[in-house]
N, C-alpha and C positions, 0 to 999 in steps of 0.2 A: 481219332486222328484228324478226320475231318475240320470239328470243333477247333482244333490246337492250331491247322493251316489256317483258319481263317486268322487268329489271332495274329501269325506270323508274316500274313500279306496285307496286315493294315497301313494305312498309308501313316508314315512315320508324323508327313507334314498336321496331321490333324491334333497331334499330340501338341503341338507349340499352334495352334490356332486362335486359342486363349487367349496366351497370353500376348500375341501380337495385335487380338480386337481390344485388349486393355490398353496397351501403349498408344493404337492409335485413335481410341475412345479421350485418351490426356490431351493426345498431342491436337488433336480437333477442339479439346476442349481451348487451348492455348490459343489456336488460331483465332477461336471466334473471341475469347476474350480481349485479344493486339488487336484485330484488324474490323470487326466489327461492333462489339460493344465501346472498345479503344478508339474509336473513328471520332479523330478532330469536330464534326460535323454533329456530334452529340454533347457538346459541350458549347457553352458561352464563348464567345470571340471566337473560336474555335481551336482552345485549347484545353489542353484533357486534364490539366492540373487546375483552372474554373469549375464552376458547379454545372452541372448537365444541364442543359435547356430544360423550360419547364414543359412538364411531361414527359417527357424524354426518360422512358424505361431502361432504354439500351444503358446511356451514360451511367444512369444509377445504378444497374448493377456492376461497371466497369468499377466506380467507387468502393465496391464490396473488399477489394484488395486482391491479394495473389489467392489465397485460397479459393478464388471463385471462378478459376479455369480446371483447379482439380474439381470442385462440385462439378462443373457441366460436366465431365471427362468422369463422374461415374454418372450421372445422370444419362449421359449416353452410351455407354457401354450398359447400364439395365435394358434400355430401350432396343439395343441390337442384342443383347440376350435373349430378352422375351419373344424377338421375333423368331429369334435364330427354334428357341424351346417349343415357338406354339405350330412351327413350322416342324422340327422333328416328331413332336408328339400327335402332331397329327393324321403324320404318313407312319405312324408306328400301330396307329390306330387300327389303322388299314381301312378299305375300302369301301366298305360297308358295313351294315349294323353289326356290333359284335353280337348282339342276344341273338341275332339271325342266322349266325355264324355257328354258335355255339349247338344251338339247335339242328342246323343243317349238319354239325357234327354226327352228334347222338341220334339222330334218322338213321343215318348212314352205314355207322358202326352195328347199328342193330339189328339192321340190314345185310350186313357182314361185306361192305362195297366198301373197305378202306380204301381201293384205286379211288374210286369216287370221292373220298374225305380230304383224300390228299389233291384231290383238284379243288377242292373248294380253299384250301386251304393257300394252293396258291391262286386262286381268283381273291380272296381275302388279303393275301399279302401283309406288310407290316409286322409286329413283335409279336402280335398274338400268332397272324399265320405261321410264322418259323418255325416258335417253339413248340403247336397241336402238328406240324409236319415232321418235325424232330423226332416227335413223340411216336408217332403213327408211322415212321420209318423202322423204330425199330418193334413195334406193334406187328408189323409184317413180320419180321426178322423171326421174332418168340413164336410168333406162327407156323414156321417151316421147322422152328428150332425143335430136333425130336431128344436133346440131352437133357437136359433143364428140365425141372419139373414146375408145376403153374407158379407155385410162390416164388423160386427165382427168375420166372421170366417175368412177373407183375415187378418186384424191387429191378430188373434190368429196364422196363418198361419206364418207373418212376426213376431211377435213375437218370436215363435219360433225359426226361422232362426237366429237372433240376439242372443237370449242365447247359442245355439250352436256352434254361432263365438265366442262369449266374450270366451267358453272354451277352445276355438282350438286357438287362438291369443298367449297367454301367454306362450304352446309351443313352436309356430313359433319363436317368439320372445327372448327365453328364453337366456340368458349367453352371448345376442348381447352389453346390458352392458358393461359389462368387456371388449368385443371387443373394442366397444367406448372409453372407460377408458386408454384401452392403444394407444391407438393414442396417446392423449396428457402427459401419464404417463410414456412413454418409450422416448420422446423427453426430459422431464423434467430431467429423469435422464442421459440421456445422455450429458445434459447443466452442472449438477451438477457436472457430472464426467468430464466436459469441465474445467469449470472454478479452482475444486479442482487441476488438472494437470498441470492447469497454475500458480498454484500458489505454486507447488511444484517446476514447470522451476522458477521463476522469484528469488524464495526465492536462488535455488541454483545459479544465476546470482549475487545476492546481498550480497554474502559470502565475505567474505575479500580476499584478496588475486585472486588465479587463480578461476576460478568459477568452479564447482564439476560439470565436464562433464557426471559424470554415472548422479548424481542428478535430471541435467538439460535432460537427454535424460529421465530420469523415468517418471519427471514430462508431459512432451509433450508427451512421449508414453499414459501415462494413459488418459491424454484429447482428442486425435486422436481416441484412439478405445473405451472409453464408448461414443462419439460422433460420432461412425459409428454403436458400436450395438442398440444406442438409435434411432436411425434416419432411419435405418435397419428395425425394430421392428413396428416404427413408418408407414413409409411405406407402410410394409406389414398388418396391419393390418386397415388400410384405405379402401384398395382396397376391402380387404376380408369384411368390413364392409359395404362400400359400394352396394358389388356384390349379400350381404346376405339378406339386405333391399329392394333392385328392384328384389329380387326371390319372397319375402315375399308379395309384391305388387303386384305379379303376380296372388301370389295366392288368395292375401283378392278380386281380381280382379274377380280371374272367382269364388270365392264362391257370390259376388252380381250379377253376370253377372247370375248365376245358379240360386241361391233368384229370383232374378229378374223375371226369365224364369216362376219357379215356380209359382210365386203369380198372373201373367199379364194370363198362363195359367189357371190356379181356374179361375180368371175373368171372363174368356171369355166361359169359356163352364158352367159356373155356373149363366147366366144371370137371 
């Protein structure tokens, strides 16, 4: 019951959070594209249909075309993901060493001072602490329980443990999606904005006459840089997918490592 209340006092707004840092991950991307890479003052005479001033990075990427407010607009929605991820997984962590934790468990229990376990467990705090306090709530419980006999209060024991992950998982996990998503969604349009720029060089190549040199430089500008923001993008959010999956592992790791300790301790002093 406990478990169930908590699902049902979740804050509804967290659910559309997503996808409101998506939209205005675009919509930012839009601005910077119109008003500062778009800025008269990055182009010759100071107009944005001339060739950018020389050097002038901003102007050049503004030449990339339209696709290149959706590249920034996921480029910046990875970059407020990762923060958002490396900020939850680290208060998930909780507050000190897990192997210190874990240990201070198994002391305790051996000890037979579960009140003690469960305080460490909230000085520990984070995913791992919730679900060795989960655990260890109803560790007391099969203790007083005189119905049950040892093997159903170890499966009521592991039971527990198991509902307590299933809740803490889907945080861990939570917007690593979208991560995933743009790996292969920020390559795609970076191909997209490949192929559209070379089809703006070839067309200006196939003109009659001399071939329309601004043309031919628009068209290969626009396929070089949506093909460095998409592959940029790409990249960066591999790693950060990667990096977020073996943290995530870490911790589904010492939450069985700590199950574990739990249930094999009940065992053993409860012959």
């Amino acid at each position: 019951m406990e478990n169930q209340d908590q699902v049902k006092t979740a804050n509804p707004l967290k659910e559309y959070m997503s996808g409101l840092i998506i939209f205005l991950a675009i919509l930012a991307g839009v601005v910077i594209y119109k008003f500062i890479l778009g800025n008269p003052d990055n182009f010759e005479g100071g107009d944005i249909n001339n060739h950018p001033k020389g050097g002038n990075m901003l102007g050049v990427f503004y030449k990339g075309g339209f696709l290149v407010p959706l590249a920034l607009g996921m480029l910046i929605m990875l970059i407020v993901f990762t923060i958002e991820r490396f900020l939850t997984l680290s208060k998930a962590s909780g507050k000190g060493s897990m192997d210190v934790f874990i240990q201070q468990l198994q002391l305790k229990l051996e000890a037979g001072d579960v009140a003690g376990a469960m305080a460490a467990c909230d000085e520990q705090a984070g995913s791992v602490g919730n679900v060795m306090k989960a655990a260890l709530k109803k560790y007391s419980e099969m203790e007083k329980n005189q119905t049950l006999d040892k093997e159903q209060k170890v499966l009521a024991i592991q039971k527990s443990l198991e509902e307590a992950t299933a809740l803490e998982l889907p945080m861990l996990e939570k917007n690593l999606t979208i991560v995933a998503t743009l790996v292969s969604v920020a390559t795609l349009v970076g191909l997209i904005g490949t192929v559209l720029g070379m089809i703006k060089a070839f067309s200006a190549l196939a003109t009659a006459g001399a071939p329309d040199a601004v043309a031919l430089a628009t068209g290969i500008s626009e396929a070089l840089i949506n093909t460095a923001l998409g592959i940029t993008s790409s990249a960066i959010a591999t790693v950060v997918y990667n990096y977020f999956t073996s943290r995530i592992d870490v911790l589904t790791y010492r939450i069985d490592e700590g199950g574990f300790s739990i249930i094999q301790t009940y065992a053993e002093l409860h012959k």
